[in-house]
N, C-alpha and C positions, 0 to 999 in steps of 0.2 A: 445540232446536226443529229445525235446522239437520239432525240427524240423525233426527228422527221424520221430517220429511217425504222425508228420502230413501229409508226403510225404506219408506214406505207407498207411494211411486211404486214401489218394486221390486214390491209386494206388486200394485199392481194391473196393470201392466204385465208381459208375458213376458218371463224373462232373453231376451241374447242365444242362439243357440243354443251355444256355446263356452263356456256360466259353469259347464253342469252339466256334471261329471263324474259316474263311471260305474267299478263293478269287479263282474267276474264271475269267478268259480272252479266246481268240481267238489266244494266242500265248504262249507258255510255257514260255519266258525269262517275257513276262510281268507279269504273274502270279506268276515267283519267285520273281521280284521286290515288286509285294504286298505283296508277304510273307517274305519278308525281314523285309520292314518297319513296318508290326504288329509285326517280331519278336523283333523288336527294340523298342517297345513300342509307335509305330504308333496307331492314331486309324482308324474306318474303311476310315474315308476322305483322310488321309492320303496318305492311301495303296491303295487307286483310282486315287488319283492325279499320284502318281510313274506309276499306270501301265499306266497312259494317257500317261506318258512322255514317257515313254518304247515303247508304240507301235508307237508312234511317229518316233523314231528309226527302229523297226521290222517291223510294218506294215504300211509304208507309203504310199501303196498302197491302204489303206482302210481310214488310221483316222491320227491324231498328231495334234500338237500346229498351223497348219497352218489351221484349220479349226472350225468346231464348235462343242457342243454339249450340254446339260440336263443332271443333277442332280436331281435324289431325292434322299433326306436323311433323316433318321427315327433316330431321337434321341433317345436313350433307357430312358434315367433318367429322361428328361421332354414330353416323351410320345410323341413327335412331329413331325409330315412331313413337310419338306422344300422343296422348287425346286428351281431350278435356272437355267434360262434361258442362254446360252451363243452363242446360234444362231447367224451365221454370217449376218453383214449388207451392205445394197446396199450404195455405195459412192452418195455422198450430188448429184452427174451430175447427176444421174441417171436418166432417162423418162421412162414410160409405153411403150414408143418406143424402147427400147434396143435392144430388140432380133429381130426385123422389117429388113425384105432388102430392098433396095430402091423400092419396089414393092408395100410394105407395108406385105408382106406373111411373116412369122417366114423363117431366117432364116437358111438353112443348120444345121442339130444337131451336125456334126465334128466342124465346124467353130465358132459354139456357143461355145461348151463346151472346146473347146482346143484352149483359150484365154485368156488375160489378163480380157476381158470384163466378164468372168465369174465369178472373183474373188469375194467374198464379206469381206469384214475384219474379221478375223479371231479373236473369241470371247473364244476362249480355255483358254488361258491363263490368262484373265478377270474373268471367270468363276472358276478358281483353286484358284487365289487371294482372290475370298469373299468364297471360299467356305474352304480353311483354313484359313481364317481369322474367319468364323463362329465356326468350326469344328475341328481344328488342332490342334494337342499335341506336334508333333516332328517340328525342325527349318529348314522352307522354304527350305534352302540348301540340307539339307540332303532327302528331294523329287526326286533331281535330281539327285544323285553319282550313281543307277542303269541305267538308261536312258544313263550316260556321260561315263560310261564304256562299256555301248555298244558300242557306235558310234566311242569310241576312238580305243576302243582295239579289236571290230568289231562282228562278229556274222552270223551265219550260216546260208544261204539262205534257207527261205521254198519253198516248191513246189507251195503253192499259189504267194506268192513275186516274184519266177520264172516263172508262166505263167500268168501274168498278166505284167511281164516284156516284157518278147517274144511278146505278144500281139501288146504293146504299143509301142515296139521299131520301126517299120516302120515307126513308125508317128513322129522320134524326131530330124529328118532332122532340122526342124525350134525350134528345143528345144536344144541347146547342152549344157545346167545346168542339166539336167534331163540324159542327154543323159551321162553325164560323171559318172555320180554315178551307172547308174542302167542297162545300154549295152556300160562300156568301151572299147575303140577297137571297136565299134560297135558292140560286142556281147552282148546279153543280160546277166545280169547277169546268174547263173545256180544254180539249186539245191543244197547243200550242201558246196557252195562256201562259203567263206568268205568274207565278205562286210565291208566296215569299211565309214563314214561318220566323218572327221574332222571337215568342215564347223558347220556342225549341232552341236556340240559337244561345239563347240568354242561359239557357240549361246547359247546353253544351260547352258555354264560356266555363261557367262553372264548376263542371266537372275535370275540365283541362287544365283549370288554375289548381283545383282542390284535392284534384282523385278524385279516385270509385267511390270512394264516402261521401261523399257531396250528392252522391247520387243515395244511397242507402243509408244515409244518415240527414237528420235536420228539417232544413223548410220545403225541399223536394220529398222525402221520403213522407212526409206529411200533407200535403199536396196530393201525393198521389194514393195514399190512403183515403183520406178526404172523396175523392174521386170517384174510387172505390166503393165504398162503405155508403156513399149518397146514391146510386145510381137508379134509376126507376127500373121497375120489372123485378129483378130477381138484386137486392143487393149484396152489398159479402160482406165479408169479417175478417177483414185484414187488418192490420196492427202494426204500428213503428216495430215491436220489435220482430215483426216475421219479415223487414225488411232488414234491420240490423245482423237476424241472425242469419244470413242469405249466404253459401258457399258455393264458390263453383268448385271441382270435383277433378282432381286429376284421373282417369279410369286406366284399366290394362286397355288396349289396343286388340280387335278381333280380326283373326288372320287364319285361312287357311289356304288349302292349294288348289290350286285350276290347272290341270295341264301341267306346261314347265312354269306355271306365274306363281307370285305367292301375292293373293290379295287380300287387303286386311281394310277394317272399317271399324265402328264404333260399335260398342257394346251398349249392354241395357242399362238407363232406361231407351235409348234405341233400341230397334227391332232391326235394322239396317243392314248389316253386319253378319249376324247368325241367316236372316232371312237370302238377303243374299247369296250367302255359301249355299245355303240349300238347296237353291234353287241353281245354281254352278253344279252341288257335287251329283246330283242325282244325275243330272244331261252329262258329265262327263263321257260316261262309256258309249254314247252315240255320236257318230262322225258329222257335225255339223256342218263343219268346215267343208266336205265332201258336198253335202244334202244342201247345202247353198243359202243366201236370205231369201230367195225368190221361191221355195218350196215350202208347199203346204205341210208337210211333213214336218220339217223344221220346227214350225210355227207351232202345230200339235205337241211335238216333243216339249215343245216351250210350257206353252200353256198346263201340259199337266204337271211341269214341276211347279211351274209357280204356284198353283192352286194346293198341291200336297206341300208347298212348302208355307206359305202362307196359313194352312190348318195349323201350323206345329207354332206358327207367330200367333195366332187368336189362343191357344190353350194355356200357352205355357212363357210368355212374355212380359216382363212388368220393368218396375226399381228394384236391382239388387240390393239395395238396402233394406228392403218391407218385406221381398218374398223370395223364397229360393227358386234360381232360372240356370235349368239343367247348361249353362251356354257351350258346354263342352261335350256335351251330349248332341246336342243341335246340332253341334258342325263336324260330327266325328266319321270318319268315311264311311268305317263299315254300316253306321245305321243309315248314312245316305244312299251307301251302294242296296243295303236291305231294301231302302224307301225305293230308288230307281227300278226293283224289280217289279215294282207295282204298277210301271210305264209299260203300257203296249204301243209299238208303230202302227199299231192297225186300228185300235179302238180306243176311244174315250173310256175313261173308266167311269166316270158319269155322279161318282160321289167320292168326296176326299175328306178320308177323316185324317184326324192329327192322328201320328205316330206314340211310338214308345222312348224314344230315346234315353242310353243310360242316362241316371242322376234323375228322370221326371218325378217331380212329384202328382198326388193324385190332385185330378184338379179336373176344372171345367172346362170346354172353350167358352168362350162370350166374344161375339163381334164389338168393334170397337170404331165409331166413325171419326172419319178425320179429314176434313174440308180441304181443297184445294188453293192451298196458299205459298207458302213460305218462297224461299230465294235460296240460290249457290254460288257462292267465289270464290276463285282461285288465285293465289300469287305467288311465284316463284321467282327469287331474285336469281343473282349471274354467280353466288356460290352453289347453285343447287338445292337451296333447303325451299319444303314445299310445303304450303300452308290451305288449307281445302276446309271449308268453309260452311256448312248449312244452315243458316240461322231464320227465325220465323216469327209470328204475332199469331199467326192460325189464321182465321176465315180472311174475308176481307176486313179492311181494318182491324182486325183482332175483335176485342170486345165492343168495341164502339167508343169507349170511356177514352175519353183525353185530358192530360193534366200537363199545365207545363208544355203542351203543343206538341205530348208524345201519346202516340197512339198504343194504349195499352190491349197484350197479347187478350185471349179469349181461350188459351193452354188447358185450363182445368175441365174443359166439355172434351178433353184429347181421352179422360178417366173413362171405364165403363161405366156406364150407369146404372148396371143394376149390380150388388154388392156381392152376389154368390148367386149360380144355377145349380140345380140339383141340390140344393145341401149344403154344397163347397164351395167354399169364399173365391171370387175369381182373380185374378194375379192382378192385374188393373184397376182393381176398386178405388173408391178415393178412401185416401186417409192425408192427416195433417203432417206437413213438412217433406209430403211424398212427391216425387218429380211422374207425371205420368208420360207412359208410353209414347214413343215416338216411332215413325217411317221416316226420319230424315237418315239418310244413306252416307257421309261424305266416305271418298275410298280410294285408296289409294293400290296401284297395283307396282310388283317386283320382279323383277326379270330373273334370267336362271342365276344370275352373279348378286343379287342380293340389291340392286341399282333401283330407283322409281323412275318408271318408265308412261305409266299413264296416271291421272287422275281425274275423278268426274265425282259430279253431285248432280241432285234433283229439287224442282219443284211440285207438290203438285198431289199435296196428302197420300194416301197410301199406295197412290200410284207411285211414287218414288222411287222406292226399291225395286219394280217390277223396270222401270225408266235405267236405272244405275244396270239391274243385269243382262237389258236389252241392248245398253251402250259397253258393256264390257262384249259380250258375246261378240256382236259387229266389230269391234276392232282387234278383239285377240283370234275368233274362230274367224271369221271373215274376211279379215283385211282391211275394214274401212277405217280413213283417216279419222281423227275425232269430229270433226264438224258431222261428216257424213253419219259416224257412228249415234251421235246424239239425234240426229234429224231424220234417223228414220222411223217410222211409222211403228208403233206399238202397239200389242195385244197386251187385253186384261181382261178381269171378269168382273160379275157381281151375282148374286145369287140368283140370278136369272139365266147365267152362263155365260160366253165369253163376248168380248167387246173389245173390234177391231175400230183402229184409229181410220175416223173420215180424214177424208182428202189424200188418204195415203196409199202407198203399193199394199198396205193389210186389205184394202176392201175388198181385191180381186181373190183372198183367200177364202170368202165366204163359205163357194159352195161343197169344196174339197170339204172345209171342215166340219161343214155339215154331215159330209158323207160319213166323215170318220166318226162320228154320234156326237158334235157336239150342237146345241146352241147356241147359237151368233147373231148379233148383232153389229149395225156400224153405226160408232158415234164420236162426239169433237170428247175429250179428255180433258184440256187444259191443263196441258205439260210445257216442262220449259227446264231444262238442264245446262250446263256447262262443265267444260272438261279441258285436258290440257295433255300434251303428248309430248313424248321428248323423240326431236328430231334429229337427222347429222347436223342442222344447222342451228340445234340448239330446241330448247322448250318453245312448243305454239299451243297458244289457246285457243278455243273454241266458242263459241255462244248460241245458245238454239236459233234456229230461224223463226221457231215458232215467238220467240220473243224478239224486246227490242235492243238486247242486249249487244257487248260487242268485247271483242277481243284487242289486246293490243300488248304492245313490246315495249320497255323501257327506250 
C-alpha cells in the first residue's frame, strides 16, 4: 500500500527537476545505448562511454575508439567540473618536418591526410578507462554489450555513413581494409542497408574482457601499428611502445563569465574554451538581447569577435605541455574589454590581427586546417551529474587506414605544417609525443548559484567553436530553447570574408552586411551540434536538425 501511494504522489506531482535525466547523440542507436545503461542504473559517465563505443560502430565515419576526444564532467554531489584530456598523440619519430615535401612546401592535402603518417595514437579508450574509473557505477563490460550488438548483429546505413561512403570510395584503391567494410564489391555501402562489422566486435569483446590494455598493449596494439607503418602514400613510424606509452590527461577546466553565467570548457591542447570566452567577453558590453537574432547588427557584432578572437587562436594556441599558452591571458576581461574596443557597430574593421594578451609569448600566427568531421554527446543521469562529450577520427573516415575493423583517426594533419613563420617556431608545430591543436568545444554553462544549467558541443572542424558560441548566445542572450538554439543558422568566415549559412534566416543578412564593409558570402557549412538544458521538468536534450541525430529520456 505503502508503495502504491508513493507511485501515485510521484505520478500527480512534478519530479524534482534533477530526477530526469536526458542523453543526446548524432545517431539514434547511440542514444538508445545511453538510454539503456542509465536505464540499467548507469550514471551519466557511464551512458557516454556506451554512446562513444556505439558510434564507433555507426558513425565511423566521424568518431570511435580509434581516435580522440574531451570530457567534462560536473559532479552533482561534490559540486565539481572535471575534464579530461584524451587527444591523440604524435609517435616519439616525429619532426616539425612531417608534412614537408622534399621541396620543403606542405605537402599535397590527399597525400597527407589519407596515410599511415597521419595517424596519431589513439587516446579514446585511455580517456573512458579514467573517466569510469573516476565516474562509473555499472562494470566496464557492460559499457560495451550495445556497441557489440551492433557490429555483430549489424545496423542500418544512414544517409550520412552513405554519402561519405560514396565520396571516399574512389580513393580506396590503396585502402582494401576500408574498402571491404564500407564499398564491398566495390560498391559503396547504401542507405538503409545492413552493415555488420565482425572484426570490430571481436575487438570490442576483447577489450571488455581485458581492459584498455588489450587495446594498447599485444596483438591489437600490433595490428594497428602494422597498419600503420604499411600504408601506401605517405607511411608512418609508429611503434608498440608509442601505444604502450599512451596517457590520457586529467586537465584544469577553462571557465570564465558571461553576463550572470559562469561558462567553462576544455583547455589546450583544445582551442575551444579560451576561443570561446573570447569571443563571449568582447560582445559582452553590447545589448544583444535588445538588437535581437533577426538583426544585422547582431550578426556584425558577432562576426567581428569571432574573427578577433579566433586571431589570438592561430598565434598563440598549441599542447601545454611543448609550449607556453598565455590561457589566462586569453580570457582575462580587461584585455577582452581592450580587444572589444576595437568593435565598431558601424563598420567592419576589415583586418584582425591577434592581440597582446598578458603572459604571450613572442610568436607567429600560422593557419591551421581542420576538416569537417568529429561528433558530440551528452548524458545526464536523474543525480544530476553531466557528462559532455566531443570525440573525433578528423576527416571522413579519419585516415583511411583500418585495422581490426576500426577506422583509424587522420589527427596528426590537425599540426601546422609549416614548423616556424618569420623565424619563430609556431605553437602547433609537430613534434613527437605531442597532442596537436584542437576546435572540439564541449562546455558546459552555470547559473548565478553555481548549478549546470545548459550544455552543448559541436561538430564540424573549426567551425565548432564558432557553432558552441552561436548556441550559447541564442539561449542565454535570446531565449531560445536548446533545439532552437543549436538549429539556428550560423555566420563564419574564411579569408575571403564572412560565410553565411544557406538555407538559413543568415542569408537574408547579406546586403546589410555588406553595407557595413564586409564581404559575404552564402554557403552549406556542414555543421551538426548537440546540447541539453535543464528544465522545471527536469534535463531535455537536443539534437541538430541538421543531422540524424536524436534525443531522448531514460
Amino acid at each position: 500500500m505503502i508503495r502504491y501511494l508513493l507511485a501515485l504522489f510521484a505520478f500527480i506531482l512534478p519530479l524534482p527537476a534533477l530526477a530526469q535525466g536526458a542523453v543526446t547523440s548524432a545517431d539514434p542507436r547511440a542514444s538508445q545505448a545511453g538510454q539503456e545503461i542509465l536505464r540499467a542504473g548507469g550514471s551519466a559517465a557511464d551512458a557516454a562511454l556506451a554512446m562513444m563505443l556505439a558510434l564507433t560502430v555507426v558513425e565511423p565515419q566521424s568518431s570511435g575508439i580509434g581516435g580522440g576526444g574531451f570530457i567534462l564532467h560536473h559532479d552533482a554531489k561534490a559540486r565539481k567540473l572535471q575534464t579530461i584530456d584524451g587527444r591523440e598523440t604524435a609517435p616519439a619519430a616525429a619532426t616539425p618536418q612531417r608534412f614537408l615535401g622534399p621541396d620543403g612546401k606542405p605537402m599535397p592535402y590527399r597525400q597527407a591526410v589519407l596515410s599511415g603518417r597521419s595517424v596519431g595514437v589513439p587516446g579514446n579508450v585511455r580517456l573512458m578507462a579514467m573517466a569510469h574509473r573516476k565516474w562509473g557505477k555499472l562494470a566496464w563490460p557492460r559499457l560495451f554489450e550495445p556497441a557489440i550488438r551492433l557490429a555483430d548483429g549489424g545496423f542500418q546505413v544512414t544517409a550520412p555513413l552513405a554519402a561519405r561512403s560514396a565520396q571516399l570510395a574512389p580513393a580506396w584503391g590503396d585502402f582494401p581494409a576500408i574498402r571491404a567494410i564500407y564499398a564491398p564489391d566495390g560498391k559503396p555501402v547504401a542507405e538503409g542497408s545492413t552493415l555488420r562489422n565482425p572484426a570490430l566486435a571481436a575487438l570490442l569483446r576483447r577489450i571488455a574482457a581485458e581492459g584498455p590494455d588489450a587495446f594498447y598493449n599485444g596483438p591489437n596494439a600490433q595490428a594497428l601499428v602494422a597498419a600503420v607503418n604499411a600504408s601506401r602514400g605517405a607511411p608512418g613510424d609508429m611503434t608498440a611502445a608509442d601505444f604502450a606509452a599512451y596517457r590520457a590527461k586529467e586537465r584544469p577546466p577553462v571557465c570564465g563569465r558571461y553576463r550572470m553565467w559562469r561558462i567553462c570548457g576544455m583547455g589546450p591542447p583544445s582551442s575551444g574554451a579560451t576561443t570561446v570566452l573570447g569571443i563571449l567577453g568582447m560582445l559582452e558590453r553590447f545589448d544583444l538581447k535588445a538588437l535581437g537574432p533577426n538583426n544585422a547588427q547582431s550578426w556584425h557584432l558577432i562576426a567581428e569577435a569571432m574573427q578577433l578572437a579566433y586571431a589570438d587562436r592561430e598565434k598563440y594556441l598549441g599542447d601545454a605541455d611543448f609550449v607556453a599558452v598565455p590561457v589566462r591571458g586569453l580570457v582575462d576581461r580587461g584585455y577582452l574589454q581592450r580587444r572589444s574596443r576595437l568593435i565598431s557597430p558601424l563598420r567592419a574593421l576589415g583586418a584582425y590581427p591577434a592581440g597582446n594578451p598578458p603572459g604571450a609569448p613572442a610568436r607567429r600566427p600560422a593557419v591551421q586546417t581542420e576538416p569537417a568531421g568529429t561528433t558530440h554527446f551528452i548524458a545526464v543521469d536523474a543525480a544530476g551529474n553531466v557528462a559532455t562529450v566531443t570525440s573525433t577520427v578528423e576527416s571522413a573516415f579519419g585516415s583511411n587506414v583500418v585495422a581490426n575493423g576500426l577506422v583509424l583517426n587522420n589527427e596528426l594533419t590537425d599540426f601546422t605544417h609549416a614548423p616556424e613563420v618569420g623565424g619563430l617556431p609556431v605553437a602547433n608545430r609537430v613534434q613527437g609525443g605531442k597532442r596537436p591543436l584542437s576546435s572540439m568545444s564541449p562546455t558546459i554553462v552555470y547559473d548565478a548559484s553555481g548549478k549546470p544549467v545548459f550544455t552543448v558541443g559541436a561538430a564540424g572542424g573549426k567551425t565548432i567553436i564558432m557553432q558552441v558560441a552561436k548556441a550559447l548566445i541564442a539561449h542565454l542572450d535570446w531565449g531560445m530553447p536548446a533545439q532552437q538554439a543549436i538549429g539556428e543558422g550560423l555566420i563564419y568566415f574564411s579569408r575571403d570574408g564572412l560565410i553565411l549559412e544557406q538555407g538559413t534566416a543568415r542569408e537574408a543578412l547579406k546586403p546589410e552586411l555588406e553595407r557595413l564593409g564586409h564581404r559575404v558570402r552564402v554557403d552549406s557549412l556542414g555543421l551538426k551540434a548537440n546540447a541539453a538544458e535543464l528544465t522545471a521538468a527536469g534535463w531535455r536534450g537536443a539534437a541538430d536538425p541538421r543531422s540524424v541525430g536524436t534525443a531522448l529520456i531514460p
